[in-house]
Each structure stands twice: as C-alpha cells, then as structure tokens.
C-alpha positions as CSV (number, residue, x, y, z in Angstrom):
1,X,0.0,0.0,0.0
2,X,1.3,3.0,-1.0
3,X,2.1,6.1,1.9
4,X,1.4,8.8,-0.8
5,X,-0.1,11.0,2.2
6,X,2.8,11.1,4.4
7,X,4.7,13.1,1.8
8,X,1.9,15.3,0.7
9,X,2.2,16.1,4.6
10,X,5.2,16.8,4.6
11,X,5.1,19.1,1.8
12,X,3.0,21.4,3.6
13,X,5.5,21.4,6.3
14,X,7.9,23.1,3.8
15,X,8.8,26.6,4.1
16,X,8.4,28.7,1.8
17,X,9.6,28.6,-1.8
18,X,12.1,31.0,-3.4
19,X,10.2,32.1,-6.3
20,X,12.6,31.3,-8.8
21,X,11.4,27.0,-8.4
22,X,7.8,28.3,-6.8
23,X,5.9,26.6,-9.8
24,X,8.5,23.8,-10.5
25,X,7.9,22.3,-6.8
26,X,4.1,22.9,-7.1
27,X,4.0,20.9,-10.8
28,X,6.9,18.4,-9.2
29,X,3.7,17.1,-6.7
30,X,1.5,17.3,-8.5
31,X,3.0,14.8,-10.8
32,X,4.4,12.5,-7.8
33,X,0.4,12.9,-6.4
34,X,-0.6,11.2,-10.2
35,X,2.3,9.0,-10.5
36,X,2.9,7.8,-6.9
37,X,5.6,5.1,-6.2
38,X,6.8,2.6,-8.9
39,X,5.4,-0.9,-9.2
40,X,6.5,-4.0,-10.7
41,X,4.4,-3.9,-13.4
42,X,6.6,-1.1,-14.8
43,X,9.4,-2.4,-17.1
44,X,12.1,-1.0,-15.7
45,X,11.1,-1.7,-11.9
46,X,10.6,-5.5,-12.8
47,X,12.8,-6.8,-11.0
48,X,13.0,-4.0,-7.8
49,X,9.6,-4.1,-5.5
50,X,9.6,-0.8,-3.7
51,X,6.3,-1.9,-1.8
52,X,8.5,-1.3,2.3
53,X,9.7,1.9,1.0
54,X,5.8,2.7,-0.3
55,X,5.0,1.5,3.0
56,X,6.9,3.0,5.6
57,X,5.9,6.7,7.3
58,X,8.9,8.5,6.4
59,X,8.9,12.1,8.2
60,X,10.8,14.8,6.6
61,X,14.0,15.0,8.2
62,X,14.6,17.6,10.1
63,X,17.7,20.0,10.4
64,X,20.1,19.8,13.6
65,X,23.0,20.9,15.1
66,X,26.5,18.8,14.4
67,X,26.2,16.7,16.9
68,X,29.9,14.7,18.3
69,X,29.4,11.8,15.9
70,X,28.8,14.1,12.6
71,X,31.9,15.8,13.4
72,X,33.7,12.7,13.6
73,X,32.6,11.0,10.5
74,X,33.8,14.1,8.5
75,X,37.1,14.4,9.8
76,X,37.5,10.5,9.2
77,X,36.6,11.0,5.4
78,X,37.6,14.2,4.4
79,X,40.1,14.3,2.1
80,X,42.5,16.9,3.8
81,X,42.6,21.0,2.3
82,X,40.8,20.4,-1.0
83,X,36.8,21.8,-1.3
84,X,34.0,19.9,1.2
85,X,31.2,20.5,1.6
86,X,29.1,18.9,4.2
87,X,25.3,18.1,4.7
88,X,23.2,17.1,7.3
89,X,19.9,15.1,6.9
90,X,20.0,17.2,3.3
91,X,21.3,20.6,4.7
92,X,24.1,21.9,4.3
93,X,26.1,22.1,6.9
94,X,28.2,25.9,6.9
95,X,30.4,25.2,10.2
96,X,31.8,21.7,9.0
97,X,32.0,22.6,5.3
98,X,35.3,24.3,3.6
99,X,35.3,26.4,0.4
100,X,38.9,25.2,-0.2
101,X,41.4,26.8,-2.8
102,X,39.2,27.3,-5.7
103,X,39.8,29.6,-9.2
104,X,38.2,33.4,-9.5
105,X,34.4,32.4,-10.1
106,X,34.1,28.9,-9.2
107,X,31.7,28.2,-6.8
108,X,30.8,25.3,-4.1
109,X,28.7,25.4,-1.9
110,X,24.7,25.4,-0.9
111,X,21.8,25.1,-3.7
112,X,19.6,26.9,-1.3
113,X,22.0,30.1,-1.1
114,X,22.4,29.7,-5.0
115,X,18.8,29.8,-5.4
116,X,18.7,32.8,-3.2
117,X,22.1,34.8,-4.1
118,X,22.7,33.1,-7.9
119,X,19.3,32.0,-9.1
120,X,20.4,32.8,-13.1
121,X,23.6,30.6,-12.5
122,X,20.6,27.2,-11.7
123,X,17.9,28.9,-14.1
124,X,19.1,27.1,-17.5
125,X,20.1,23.9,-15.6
126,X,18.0,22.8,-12.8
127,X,14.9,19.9,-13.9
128,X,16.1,20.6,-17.5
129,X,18.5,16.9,-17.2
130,X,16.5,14.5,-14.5
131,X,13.0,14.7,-16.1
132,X,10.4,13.7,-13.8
133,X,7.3,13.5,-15.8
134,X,7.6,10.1,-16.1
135,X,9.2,9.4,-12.8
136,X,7.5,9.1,-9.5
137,X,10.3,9.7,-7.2
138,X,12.8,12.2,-9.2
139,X,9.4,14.0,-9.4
140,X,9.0,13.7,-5.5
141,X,12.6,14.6,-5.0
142,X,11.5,17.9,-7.5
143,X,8.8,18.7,-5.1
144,X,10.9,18.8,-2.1
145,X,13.8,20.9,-3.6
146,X,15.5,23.0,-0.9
147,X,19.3,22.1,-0.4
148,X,22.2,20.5,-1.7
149,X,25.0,20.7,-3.4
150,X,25.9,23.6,-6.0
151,X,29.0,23.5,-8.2
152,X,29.8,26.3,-10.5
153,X,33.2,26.0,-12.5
154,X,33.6,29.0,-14.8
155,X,35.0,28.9,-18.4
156,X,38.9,28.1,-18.0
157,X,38.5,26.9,-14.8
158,X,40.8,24.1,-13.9
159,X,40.5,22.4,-10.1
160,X,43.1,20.8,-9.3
161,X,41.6,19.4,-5.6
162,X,39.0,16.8,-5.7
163,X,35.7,18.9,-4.6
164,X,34.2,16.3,-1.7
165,X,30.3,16.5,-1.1
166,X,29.7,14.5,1.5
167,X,26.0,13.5,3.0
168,X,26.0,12.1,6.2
169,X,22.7,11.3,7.6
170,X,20.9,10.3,11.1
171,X,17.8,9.0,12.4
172,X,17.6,8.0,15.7
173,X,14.0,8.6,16.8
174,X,12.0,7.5,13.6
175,X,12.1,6.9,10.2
176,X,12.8,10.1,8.0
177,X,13.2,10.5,4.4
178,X,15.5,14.0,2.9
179,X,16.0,15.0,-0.8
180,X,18.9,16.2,-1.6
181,X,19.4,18.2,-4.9
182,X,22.7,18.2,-6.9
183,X,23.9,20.5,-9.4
184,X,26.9,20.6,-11.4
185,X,27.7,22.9,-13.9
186,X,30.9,22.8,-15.6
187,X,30.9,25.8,-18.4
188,X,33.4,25.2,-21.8
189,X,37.2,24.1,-21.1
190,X,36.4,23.4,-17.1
191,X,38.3,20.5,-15.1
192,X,37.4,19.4,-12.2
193,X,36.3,15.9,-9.9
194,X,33.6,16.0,-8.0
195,X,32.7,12.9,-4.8
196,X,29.4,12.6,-4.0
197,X,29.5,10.9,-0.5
198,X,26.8,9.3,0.9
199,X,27.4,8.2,5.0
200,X,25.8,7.1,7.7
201,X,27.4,7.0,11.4
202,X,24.4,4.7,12.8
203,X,22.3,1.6,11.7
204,X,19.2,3.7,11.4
205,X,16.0,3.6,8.6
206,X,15.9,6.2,6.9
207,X,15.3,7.0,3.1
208,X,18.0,9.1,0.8
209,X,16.2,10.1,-2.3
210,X,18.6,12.1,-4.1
211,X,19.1,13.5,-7.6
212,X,22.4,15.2,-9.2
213,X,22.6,17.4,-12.2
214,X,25.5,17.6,-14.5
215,X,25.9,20.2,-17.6
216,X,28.9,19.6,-19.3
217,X,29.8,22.6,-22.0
218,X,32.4,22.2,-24.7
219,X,35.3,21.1,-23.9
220,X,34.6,20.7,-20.2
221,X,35.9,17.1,-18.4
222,X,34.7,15.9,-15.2
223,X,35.0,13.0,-13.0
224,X,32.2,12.4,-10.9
225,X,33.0,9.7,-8.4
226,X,29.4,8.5,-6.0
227,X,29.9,6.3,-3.1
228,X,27.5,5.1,-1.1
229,X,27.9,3.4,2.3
230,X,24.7,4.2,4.3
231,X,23.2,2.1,7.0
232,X,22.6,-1.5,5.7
233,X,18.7,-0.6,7.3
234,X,18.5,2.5,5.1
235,X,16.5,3.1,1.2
236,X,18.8,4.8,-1.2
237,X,17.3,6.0,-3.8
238,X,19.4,8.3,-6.6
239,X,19.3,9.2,-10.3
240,X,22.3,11.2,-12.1
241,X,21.4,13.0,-15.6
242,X,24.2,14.4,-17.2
243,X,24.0,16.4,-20.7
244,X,27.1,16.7,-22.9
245,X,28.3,19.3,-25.1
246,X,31.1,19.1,-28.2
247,X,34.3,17.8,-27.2
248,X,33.5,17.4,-23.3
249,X,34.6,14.5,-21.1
250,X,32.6,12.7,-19.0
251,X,33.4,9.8,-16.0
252,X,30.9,8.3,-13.7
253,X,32.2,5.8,-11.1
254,X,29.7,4.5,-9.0
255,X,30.4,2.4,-5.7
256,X,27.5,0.8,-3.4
257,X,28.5,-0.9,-0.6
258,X,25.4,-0.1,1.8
259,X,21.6,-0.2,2.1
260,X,18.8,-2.5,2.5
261,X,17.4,-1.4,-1.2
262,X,19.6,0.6,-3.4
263,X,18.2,1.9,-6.5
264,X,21.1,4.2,-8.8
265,X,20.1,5.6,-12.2
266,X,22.7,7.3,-14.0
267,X,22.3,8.6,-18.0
268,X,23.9,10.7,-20.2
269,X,22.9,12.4,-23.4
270,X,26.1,12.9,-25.9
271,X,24.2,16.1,-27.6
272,X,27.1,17.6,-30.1
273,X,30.2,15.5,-31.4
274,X,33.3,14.4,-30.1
275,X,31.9,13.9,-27.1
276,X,33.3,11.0,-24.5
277,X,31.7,9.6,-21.7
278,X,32.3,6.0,-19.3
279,X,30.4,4.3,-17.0
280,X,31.6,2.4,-14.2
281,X,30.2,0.6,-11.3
282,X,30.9,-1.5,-8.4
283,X,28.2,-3.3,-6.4
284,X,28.4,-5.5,-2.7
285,X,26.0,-6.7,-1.7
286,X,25.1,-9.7,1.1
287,X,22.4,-10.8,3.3
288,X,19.0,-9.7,2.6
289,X,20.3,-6.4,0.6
290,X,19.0,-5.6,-2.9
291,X,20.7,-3.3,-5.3
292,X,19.8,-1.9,-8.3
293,X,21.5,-0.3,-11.7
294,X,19.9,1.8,-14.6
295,X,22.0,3.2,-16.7
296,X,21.5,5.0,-20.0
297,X,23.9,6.6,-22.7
298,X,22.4,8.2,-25.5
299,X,24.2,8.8,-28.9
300,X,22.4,11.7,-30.2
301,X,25.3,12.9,-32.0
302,X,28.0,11.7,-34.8
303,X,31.5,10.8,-33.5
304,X,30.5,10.3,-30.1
305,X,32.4,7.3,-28.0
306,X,30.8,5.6,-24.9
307,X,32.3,2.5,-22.3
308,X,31.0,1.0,-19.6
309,X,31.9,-1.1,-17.3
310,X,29.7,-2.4,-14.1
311,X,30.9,-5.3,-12.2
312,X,29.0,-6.9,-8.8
313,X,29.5,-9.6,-5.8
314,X,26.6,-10.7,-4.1
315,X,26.9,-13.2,-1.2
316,X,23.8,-14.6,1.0
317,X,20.5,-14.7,-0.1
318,X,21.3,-10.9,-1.7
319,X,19.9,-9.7,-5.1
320,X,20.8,-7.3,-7.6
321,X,19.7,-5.5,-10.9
322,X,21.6,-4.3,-13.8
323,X,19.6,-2.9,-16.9
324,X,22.1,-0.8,-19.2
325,X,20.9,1.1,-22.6
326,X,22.9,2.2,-25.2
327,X,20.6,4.6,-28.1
328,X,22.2,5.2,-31.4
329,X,19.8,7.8,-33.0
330,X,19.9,8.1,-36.9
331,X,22.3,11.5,-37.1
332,X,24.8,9.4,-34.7
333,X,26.8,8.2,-37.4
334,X,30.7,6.7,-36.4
335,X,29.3,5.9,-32.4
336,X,31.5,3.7,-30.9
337,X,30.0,1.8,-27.7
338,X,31.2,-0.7,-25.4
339,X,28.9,-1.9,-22.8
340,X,29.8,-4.6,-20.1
341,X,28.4,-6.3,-16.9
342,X,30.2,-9.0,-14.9
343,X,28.9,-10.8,-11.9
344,X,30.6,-13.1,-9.2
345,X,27.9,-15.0,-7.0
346,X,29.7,-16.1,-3.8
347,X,26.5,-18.2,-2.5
348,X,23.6,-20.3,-4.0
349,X,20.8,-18.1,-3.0
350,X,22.2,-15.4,-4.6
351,X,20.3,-14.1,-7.4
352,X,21.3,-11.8,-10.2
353,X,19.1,-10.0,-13.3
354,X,21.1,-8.5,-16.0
355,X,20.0,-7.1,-19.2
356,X,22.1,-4.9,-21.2
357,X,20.4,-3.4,-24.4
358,X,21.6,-2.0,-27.3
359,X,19.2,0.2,-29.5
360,X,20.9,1.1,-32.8
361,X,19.0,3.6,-35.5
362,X,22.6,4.3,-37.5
363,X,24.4,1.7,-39.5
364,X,27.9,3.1,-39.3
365,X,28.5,2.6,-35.6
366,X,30.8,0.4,-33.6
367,X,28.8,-1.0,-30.7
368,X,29.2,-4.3,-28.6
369,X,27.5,-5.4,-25.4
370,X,27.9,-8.8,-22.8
371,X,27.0,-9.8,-19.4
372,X,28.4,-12.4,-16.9
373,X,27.3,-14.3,-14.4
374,X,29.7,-17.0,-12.0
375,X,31.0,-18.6,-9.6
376,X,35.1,-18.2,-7.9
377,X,37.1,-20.5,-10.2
378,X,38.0,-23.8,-8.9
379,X,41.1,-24.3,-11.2
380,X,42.6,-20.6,-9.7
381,X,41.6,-21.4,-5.9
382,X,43.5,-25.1,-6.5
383,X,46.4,-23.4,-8.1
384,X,46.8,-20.7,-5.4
385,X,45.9,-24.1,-2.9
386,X,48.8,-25.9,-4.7
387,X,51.3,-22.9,-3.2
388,X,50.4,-23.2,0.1
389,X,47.6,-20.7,0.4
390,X,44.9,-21.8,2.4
391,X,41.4,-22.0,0.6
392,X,40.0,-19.0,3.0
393,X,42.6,-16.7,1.9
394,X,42.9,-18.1,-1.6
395,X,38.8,-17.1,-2.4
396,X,40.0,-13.2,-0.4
397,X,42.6,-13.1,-2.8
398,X,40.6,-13.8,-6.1
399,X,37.5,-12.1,-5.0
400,X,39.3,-8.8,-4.1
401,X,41.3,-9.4,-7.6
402,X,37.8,-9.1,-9.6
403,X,36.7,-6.1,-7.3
404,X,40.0,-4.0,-7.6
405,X,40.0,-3.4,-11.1
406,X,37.4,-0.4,-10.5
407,X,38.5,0.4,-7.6
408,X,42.1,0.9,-8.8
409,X,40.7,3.2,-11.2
410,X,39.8,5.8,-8.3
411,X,42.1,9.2,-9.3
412,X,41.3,10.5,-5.4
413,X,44.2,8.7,-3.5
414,X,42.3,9.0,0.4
415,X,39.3,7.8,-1.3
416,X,40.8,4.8,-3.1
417,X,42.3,3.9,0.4
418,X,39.3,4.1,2.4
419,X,37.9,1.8,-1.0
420,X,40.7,-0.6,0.0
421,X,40.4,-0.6,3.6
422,X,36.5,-1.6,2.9
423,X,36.9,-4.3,0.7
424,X,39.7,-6.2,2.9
425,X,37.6,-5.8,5.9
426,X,34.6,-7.1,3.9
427,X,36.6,-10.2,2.8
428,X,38.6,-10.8,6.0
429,X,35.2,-11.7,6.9
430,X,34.1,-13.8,4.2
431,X,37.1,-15.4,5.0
432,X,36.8,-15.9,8.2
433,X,33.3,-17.1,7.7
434,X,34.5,-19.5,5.4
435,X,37.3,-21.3,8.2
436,X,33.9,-21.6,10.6
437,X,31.7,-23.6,8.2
C-alpha cells in the first residue's frame, strides 16, 4: 500500500519557496500525487519491489546541530585542504564545510544560497536533465527541492583538488526520508572531480532520495566519483542525468557498498560530437540487501564514444539489478559503444538479473555489449591451494582481484584507500566465515 499522504504532509511542512522553483515544486507534486511510487508492473522496476519503501511513514527529516558523531565522521573521510562541503539530513552544513582553494568564479557550496544569491547561475540547468514527468520519485525529489549541493566551474576553470560533497545522515527517533538536490555545472574548457559521499554514522531507517545534475559545456571534463555506504537498514534512492556538449569528457564511477534497497540511475545524453563519456560501477551486496542499476547513454550525436563497465558480488540470499541502454539515434553516425556487466555470485541463493540493451538507428557505428554471471574459479583457488595458500585466503585473494579493477581506477588517493580498507575488511570476513563452516 502505498504512503502517498505522508509526503503530501510533509510538503506542507515546507517553508516557503524562493520564487525562482515556486511553480516547478508545485507541478513536481502534483506529478508524484498522479504517479505515486513505482510498481512492478513497470518495465524497468521489474525486478525492484519498492512496496517497504511505499509503506513506511517516512517524516521529513529535520535540520540539527552537528552533533559529536557528525563531526567525527567528516574528519575521518575528508580528504584533507581540497573543497567539502558537508550536509546534514540534506542541509548543508556551513560550520563543518570548507570552500577550499578554488579559481576566481568557481563556486561550491549550498543550492539553497544559489537559489537565493545566484538563481540565473541554476535557471538554465535545474529539472532541465532529470525529467520527472515520467518518474515518481525524481518528481517527488523535484517537489521537495530545498538544499544541496551547487558546483559552478567558470570557463577556464581548472581544479586541481578533488571537490568532496559529503552527506552524512541520522535517524535516531524515527524513520525520515531527505532529498537532496545536486547540481553541477561545468561551463566550456572546465576540469574538475567531484565525490558525491553518501554516509551514515548509525544503523538507522531512513530514506536518501537524491538526484544530481551535471551540464557539461564544450570542452569541459569531469569526473564524478558516488559512493554510497549508508546504513545496511536504510532506502537509497538516486538518479544522475548528465547532458554533454562538443568535445567534453565525462566519467561516472559508482560504488554501493550499503543499504537495504539501493536503487542508482545514471544517464547521459552525448548532444554535439566528439563527445566522450564512461560508466563504471561496483556493487556489494550480502544478506538480505537488494541493489539496483539503470544506466542510459544516449548517442544523439556523430562521433561520439561511450564505455562501460559495471561489475558486482553478491553473497547470502542478496539480489541485484543491472539494466544498461545504449541509443544510437539516426544522425549518430561513427558511435563507438562498449557496454559490459560482470557478476561473481559467492553463495547459492544469490540471485542476479542482468540485461544490457543495445538500440541502434545508425548503420555506421561500432557497438558491442555482454553480461556475466559466475562462480570463484576452482582451477585458480587449486592453483593458489597448490602454493600453500589456504582455501580461506585463496577465495580473499581472487574475490578482491575481480573487485580491484574499478577500484584501482579511483584518481582520489584517500578515497581509493578508504575503497581498500572496505573491501579487505569485507573479505577478512568472508574469509573468516569461510574457516567456521
């Protein structure tokens, strides 16, 4: 049954709106109030039942003072003297946050204070990438826009310092749900990478329904790295929609390691040629978790060149989604895309649904696409056996092996650390599991 009241409720607990997204908030619910939560019968929430997150009474979280524990969860994963900036529960978060050494112009900071100080910085750009007519919950996340993260980088502008946004969220009374709203704007010849951090100090329920925005102009590059480690009790929910100009540059590295359902949507439109973009992913999953990918790259453009590369390990009686979609329009002559999704199942009632899709309109194109789905290979665990490693350490070994090649691609040195540091702690205790059985 679906608790579409709750957040109608907690709409008119909103403040009020700036007027520069006054009507987008009021057309935002009154889409969600027609659409409501996705079902199953939808194709592409086949395989993902959202029925305890329709359930549950989430209350709009509420804003709070950085309590002992926030504190110490942001100096743990800071970065060190590059840009952060910090949110609470969706908020940001002034007194914990640090503008960093950034170039004349660039900005990072607050949506809400952008909306308020800059609005004709967000006007071209915000609701124009993540469409929500025809989705429930970016349209729910449209309604509820008040904060998050703003990133401005002006033409030329070159950061050098990996811009950290991290979202650490609590819930220790009940369960509430915050929206926070992302948006990147990287104007022509830009640089920059951008973390998108989402944390959790306790095992509480809540729900993270987030969406980021990303223009790319021409000749801009970015590198937009999202983690996700929230508590394994918690609903993530998150859709990224970049759009990419001539020439510009686009990675997306995903990384969920948390959650009890995990939903991540990330597309791309390749709008002018020459334009580059990859995908990558890593997914953990175990017990009862359930995590899902959406991913869509679309080649509306000649000369455009796309790669992608999602790879999971699910253990227990987990399950996971992956549904990938290359377009080739017609005017997307000479498209090259490569499109792959591997899977290692380290237990029986594990369960994996992958589907990656090519749709091709063009017929002078280079496009390829492949799945995987398997089991730790005997022969390697008897060879690495046969030199006197023992079979607990021998399955760490090969499992962290298939895992490190995304992580090994992280370009933010603390980051790929903590990475590290969370993948051997996760397989120290598959190993250890294995020497009790």
């Amino acid at each position: 049954m679906q608790n579409v009241s709750t957040h109608l409720e907690n709409f008119r607990q909103l403040d009020g709106a700036p007027a520069a997204i006054r009507d987008l908030r009021a057309g935002a619910l009154a889409r969600f109030s027609e659409l409501g939560f996705p079902s199953t019968r939808l194709e592409d929430w086949k395989y993902t039942n959202v029925a305890p997150l329709a359930r549950q009474p989430f209350r709009l979280a509420t804003d709070f003072e950085p309590t002992a524990a926030a504190r110490h969860e942001v100096q743990r994963l800071s970065f060190g003297t590059g840009p952060l900036a910090v949110f609470l529960n969706g908020r940001h978060a002034t007194s914990l946050s640090c503008a960093g050494t950034l170039p004349k112009g660039a900005v990072v900071g607050s949506l809400a204070a952008a909306l308020e100080d800059t609005p004709a910085l967000l006007e071209p750009h915000l609701a124009r990438y993540a469409r929500f007519e025809e989705d429930g919950l970016a349209a729910l996340n449209t309604a509820f826009i008040r904060d998050g993260a703003f990133v401005y980088l002006p033409r030329g502008a070159v950061v050098e310092e990996p811009i950290h946004l991290l979202f650490v969220a609590f819930a220790p009374d009940q369960p509430t749900v915050n929206h926070p709203r992302n948006l990147i704007v990287a104007a022509e010849d830009s640089s920059a990478t951008v973390v998108e951090h989402y944390v959790s100090p306790a095992d509480d329920v809540y729900w993270t329904n987030a969406v980021t925005e990303i223009a790319l102009a021409a000749n801009a590059s970015l590198t937009h790295v999202k983690v996700q480690r929230e508590s394994e009790r918690a609903f993530h929910v998150a859709t990224v929609a970049a759009r990419q100009e001539r020439d510009s540059r686009f990675v997306s590295r995903s990384f969920s390691f948390g959650g009890a359902l995990v939903r991540n949507a990330v597309a791309t439109a390749l709008d002018a040629p020459g334009g580059e973009c990859t995908l990558d992913g890593l997914y953990l999953a175990a017990g009862e978790q359930h995590v899902d990918h959406h991913t869509s790259i679309d080649h509306l453009r000649p000369h455009c060149t796309s790669r992608e590369l999602y790879k999971g390990i699910l253990d227990g009686r987990s399950t996971a989604v992956f549904n990938g979609k290359v377009y080739v329009r017609p005017d997307a002559q000479k498209s090259d895309a490569q499109q792959m999704n591997k899977n290692l199942l380290l237990s029986r009632d594990a369960v994996v649904d992958t589907k990656p899709q090519l749709e091709i309109f063009a017929d002078d194109v280079k496009c390829s696409h492949g799945a995987t789905i398997g089991r730790l290979d005997e022969d390697a665990i008897f060879y690495l056996r046969a030199r006197g490693i023992g079979a607990p350490a021998a399955r760490q070994l090969l499992i962290y092996a298939f895992a490190n090649e995304l992580i090994e691609r992280i370009g933010v040195e603390p980051l790929r650390a903590q990475m590290e540091e969370l993948l051997r702690s996760r397989f120290r205790g598959e190993a250890a599991a294995e020497v009790s059985r």
